[in-house]
N, C-alpha and C positions, 0 to 999 in steps of 0.2 A: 842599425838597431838603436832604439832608443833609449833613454835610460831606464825607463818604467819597464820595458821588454828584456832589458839587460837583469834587472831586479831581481823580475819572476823567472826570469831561467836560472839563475843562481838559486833560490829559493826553492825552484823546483829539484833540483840537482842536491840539495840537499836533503830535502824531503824522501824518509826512509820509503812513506806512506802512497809517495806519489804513484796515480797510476796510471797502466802500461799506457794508454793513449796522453794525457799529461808529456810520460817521457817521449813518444815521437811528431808529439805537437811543439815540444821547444825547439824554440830559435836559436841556432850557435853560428855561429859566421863561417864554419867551416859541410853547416849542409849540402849536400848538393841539391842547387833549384833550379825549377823551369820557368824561364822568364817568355818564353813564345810555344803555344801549340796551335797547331793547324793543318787543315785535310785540305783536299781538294774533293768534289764531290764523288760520289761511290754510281759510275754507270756501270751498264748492260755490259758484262763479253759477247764480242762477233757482233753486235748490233745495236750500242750505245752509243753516246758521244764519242769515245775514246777508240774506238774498237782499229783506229788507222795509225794512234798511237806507238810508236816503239818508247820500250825502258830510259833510252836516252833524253827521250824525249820531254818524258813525263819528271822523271828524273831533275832536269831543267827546268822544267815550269816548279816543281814544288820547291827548290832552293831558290831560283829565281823569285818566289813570293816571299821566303825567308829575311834576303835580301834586303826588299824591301818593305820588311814587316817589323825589322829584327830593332833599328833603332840603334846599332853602334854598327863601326866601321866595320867591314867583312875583313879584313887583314887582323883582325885581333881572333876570328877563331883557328884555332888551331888544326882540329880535324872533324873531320864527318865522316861518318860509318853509317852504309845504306843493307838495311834488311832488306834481301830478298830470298826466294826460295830456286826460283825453276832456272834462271838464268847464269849460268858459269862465266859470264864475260861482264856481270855486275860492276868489279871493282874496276875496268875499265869503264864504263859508262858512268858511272860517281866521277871517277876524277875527272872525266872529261866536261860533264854536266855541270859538276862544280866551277871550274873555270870560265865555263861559257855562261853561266848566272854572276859572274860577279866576286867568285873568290880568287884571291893571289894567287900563283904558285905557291906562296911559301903554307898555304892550307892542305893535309894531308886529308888524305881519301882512301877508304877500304871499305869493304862487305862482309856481313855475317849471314851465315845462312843457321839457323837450324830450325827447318821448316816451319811449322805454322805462329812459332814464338821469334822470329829472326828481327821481327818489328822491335818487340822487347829485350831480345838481345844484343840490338843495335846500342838501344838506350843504356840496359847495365855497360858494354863496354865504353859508352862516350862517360858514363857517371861515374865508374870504375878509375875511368883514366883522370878527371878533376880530381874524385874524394883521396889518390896516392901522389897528385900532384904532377900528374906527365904531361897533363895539360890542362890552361887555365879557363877555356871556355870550345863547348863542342857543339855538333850538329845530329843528332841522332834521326836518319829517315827511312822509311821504311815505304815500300810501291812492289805494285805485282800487277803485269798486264796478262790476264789471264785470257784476253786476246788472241794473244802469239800463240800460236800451238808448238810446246815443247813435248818433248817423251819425256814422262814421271822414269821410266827406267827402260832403256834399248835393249838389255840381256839380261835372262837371269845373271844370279850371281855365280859364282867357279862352285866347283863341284864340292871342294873342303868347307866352303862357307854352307852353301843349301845343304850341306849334311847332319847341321844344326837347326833344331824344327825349328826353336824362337827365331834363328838366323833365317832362317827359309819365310818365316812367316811375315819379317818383312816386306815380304812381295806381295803382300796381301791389298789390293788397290782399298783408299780411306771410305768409299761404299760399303767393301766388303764388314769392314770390321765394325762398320755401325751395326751392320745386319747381325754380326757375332754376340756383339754387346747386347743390339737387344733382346736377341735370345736370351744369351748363357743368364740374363742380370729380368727376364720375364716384362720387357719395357714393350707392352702393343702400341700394334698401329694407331691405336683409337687414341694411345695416350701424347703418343708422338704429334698427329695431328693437331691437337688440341691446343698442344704447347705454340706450333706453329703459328696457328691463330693469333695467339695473343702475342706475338713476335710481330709481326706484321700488323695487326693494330694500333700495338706503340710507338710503334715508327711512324705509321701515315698521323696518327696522332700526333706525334713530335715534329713531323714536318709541317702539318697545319697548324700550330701552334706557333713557329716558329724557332723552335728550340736549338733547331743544327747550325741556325745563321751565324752564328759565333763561333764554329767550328770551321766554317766552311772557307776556302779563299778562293774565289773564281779566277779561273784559268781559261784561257781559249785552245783548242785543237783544232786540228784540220778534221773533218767528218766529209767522206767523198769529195775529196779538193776544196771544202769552203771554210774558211775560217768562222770556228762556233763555240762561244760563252758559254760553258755550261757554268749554273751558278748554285744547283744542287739535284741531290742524290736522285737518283732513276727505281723509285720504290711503286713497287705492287697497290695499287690501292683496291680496296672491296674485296679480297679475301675473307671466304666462309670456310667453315668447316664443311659444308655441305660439299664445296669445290673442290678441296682438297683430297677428302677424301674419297674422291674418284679416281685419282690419279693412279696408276702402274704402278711398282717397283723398279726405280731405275738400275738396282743390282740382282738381277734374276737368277743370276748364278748362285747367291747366298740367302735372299731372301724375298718379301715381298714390304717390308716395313717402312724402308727407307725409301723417298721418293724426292722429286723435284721441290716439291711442295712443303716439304718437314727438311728438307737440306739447305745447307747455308748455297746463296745467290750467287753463281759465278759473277764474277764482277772485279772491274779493272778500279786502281786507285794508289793516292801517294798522303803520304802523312809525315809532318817532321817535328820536332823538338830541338829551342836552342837551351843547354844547360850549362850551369857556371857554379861558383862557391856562391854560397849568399853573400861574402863578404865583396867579390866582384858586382856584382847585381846592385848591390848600393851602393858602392864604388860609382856605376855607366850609370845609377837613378832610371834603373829597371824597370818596371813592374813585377813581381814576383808571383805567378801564379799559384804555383805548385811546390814543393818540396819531394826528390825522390828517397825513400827510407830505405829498400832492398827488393830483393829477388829471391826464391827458389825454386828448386829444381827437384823433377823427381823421375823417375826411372820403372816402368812397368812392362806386362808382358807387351807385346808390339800387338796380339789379335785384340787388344780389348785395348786400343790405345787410345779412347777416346775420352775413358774415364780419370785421366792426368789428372784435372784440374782438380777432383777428392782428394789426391795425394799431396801435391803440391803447395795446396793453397793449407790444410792444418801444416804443413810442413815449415810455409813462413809464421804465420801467425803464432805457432808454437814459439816462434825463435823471438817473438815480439811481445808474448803474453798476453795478446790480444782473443777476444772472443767472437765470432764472427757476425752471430746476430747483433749483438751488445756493442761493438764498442766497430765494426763498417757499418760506413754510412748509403756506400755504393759498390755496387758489384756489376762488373765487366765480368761474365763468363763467353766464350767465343762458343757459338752455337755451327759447330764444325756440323755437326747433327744434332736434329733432337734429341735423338736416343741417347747421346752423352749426354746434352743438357738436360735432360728429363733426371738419369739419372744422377749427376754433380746437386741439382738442386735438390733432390730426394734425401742421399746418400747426407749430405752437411746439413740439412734440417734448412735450409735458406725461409727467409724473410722473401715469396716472390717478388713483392714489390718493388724490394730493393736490387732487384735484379734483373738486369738491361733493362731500365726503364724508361729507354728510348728506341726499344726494339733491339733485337741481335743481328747477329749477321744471316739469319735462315731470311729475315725480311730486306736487312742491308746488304747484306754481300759480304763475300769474305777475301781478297785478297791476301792473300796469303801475307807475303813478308811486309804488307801495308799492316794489318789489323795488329798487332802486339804495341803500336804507335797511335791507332786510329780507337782502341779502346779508353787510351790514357786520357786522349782530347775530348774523344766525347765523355770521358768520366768526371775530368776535370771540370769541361763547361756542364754538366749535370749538377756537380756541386757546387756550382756557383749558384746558379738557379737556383735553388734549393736549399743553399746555404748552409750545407752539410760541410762536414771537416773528410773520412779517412774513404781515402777509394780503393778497393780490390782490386785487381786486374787477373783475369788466368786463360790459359786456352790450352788443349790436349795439341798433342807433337806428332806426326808421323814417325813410325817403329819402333810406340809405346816410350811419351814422354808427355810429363805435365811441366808448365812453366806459370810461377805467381809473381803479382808483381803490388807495391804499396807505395801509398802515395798519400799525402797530403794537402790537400788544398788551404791555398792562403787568401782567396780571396771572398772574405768574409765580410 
């Protein structure tokens, strides 16, 4: 920090007046910051690049790019915690992956699941463990091969648990409760659609522009025995409304609203974060992208669980005094569905613009314990572009849960 940076953070810190964004734009040597973000590209499930891929795999190749991306020795990070949702033999495949890319033994290794936020929960527990001091530099990754065919759930649940309707209703498969949502909250087809469109034109936009190149780190997989480059995302292009809205109802059982075409893109992918104090960061002579400010959480009924991110997101910004039109610059909502983001962006009065302005996941895909990771990067390299300071993060939880998340960009 320099002295003139040292000045005004003191100044500001003083300042009765100062406001809420002021206080989570100063510099303290004890932030926690993200000095590397990086995806690998977002293909097809069952028939993209990746589709031969196993977890371990993939797992490998994105700390492997860390590795060699990260610019200090891999023995000085301490630990890495990989988001995933479907897979239980995760935190074997992290330590394993880990070691096989280039970390010590002495680098620890674990998984967080909590379903579609497990990316973002990875990150609070790597920034968690710096900002208390249990460790001085982390790896936060997040990957979902939505490839592998897992069972979302083998049995109901025991008879004392499904005796409880909310309890019961978590069996409710995440189609079903779009279809609820858009009911019980009056979100049509027409409206859903429409959103979808312009999801998918801001992506093929952003990729004819170039905009994901800085996000992206090419990786090779094997695709039917041959070794293949992919070097970005496997997105839809020429998407109409006209197309769309001929499609089916993929949840017929619950409704007809939710379809292929308005739902987020199966699709495999991996995302990482390395974070440290800012005061290490200038210590290694870093680059400093980002700065992480916080997280919360919130808790709803599980049949309308889509709509987390209205709970969640006043829930941080409350705790920050910030205003959402006013004072974010950029807004990651996970477009699990439309019918949530239709209504998340209704429901908070959004600025559209400002929101996935590089398309969502209904056009990119959504991997599951990848996207909580894969929103931050692409939020981050949006505000660089752009040359915006505060970025949102949010996405709804399977059996009714929202997760937010804030951030800073430093590279102005």
């Amino acid at each position: 920090m320099t002295a003139a940076e040292r000045i005004s953070q003191i100044a500001t810190q003083l300042n009765p007046l100062a406001s809420p964004v002021d206080k989570i734009t100063r510099k303290h040597p004890d932030d926690v910051v993200i000095t590397l973000a990086i995806r690998t590209p977002l293909t097809k499930a069952g028939r993209g690049a990746m589709k031969d891929t196993l977890l371990d795999g993939l797992v490998f190749k994105i700390l492997e790019q860390v590795v060699q991306r990260c610019n200090i020795d891999p023995k000085l990070v301490d630990d890495i915690c990989l988001g995933n949702v479907r897979d239980g033999k995760a935190a074997y495949y992290c330590r394993a992956a880990a070691l096989a890319a280039g970390f010590p033994s002495t680098t620890a290794a674990s998984s967080s699941s909590r379903f579609c936020s497990s990316g973002l929960t990875a990150t609070q527990h790597i920034a968690t463990e710096i900002a208390t001091g249990i460790i001085d530099i982390g790896v936060a990754v997040g990957a979902e091969l939505l490839s592998t065919p897992i069972a979302r759930l083998d049995r109901d649940f025991v008879e004392e648990v499904m005796a409880n309707q909310e309890a019961a209703d978590c069996m409710i498969p995440m189609g079903g409760t779009s279809e609820i949502t858009a009911k019980h909250f009056n979100i049509s087809r027409e409206q859903q659609d429409k959103y979808a469109v312009k999801s998918y034109r801001r992506a093929e936009n952003a990729q004819r522009c170039g905009w994901f190149k800085d996000e992206i780190a090419p990786i090779t997989v094997k695709k039917d025995g041959k070794e293949t480059l992919i070097e970005q995302d496997e997105i839809r292009y020429g998407t109409t409304y006209e197309k769309i809205a001929k499609l089916p109802g993929s949840f017929k059982e619950y409704g007809d609203r939710s379809t292929a075409g308005n739902s987020s893109q199966v699709t495999d992918g991996a995302a990482a974060l390395l974070l440290m104090k800012r005061s290490k960061a200038l210590e290694l002579r870093l680059p400093i992208l980002g700065k992480y400010v916080g997280t919360a959480l919130a808790g709803l009924p599980p049949r309308i669980m889509g709509i987390g991110p209205s709970l969640a997101i006043p829930k941080l910004l409350t705790r920050y005094g910030l205003d959402i039109n006013k004072d974010i610059d950029v807004i990651e909502i996970n477009e699990a569905f439309a019918s949530m983001a239709v209504y998340c962006r209704d429901k908070l009065e959004l600025n559209w613009d400002k929101m996935n302005p590089r398309g969502g996941a209904i056009a990119l895909g959504h991997p599951f314990g990848m996207t909580g990771i894969r929103q931050i990067v692409t939020g981050l390299s949006e505000c660089r572009r752009t040359r915006q300071k505060i970025l949102l993060t949010s996405m709804c939880l399977g059996t009714g849960m929202g997760m937010a998340g804030l951030f800073v960009n430093e590279q102005l």
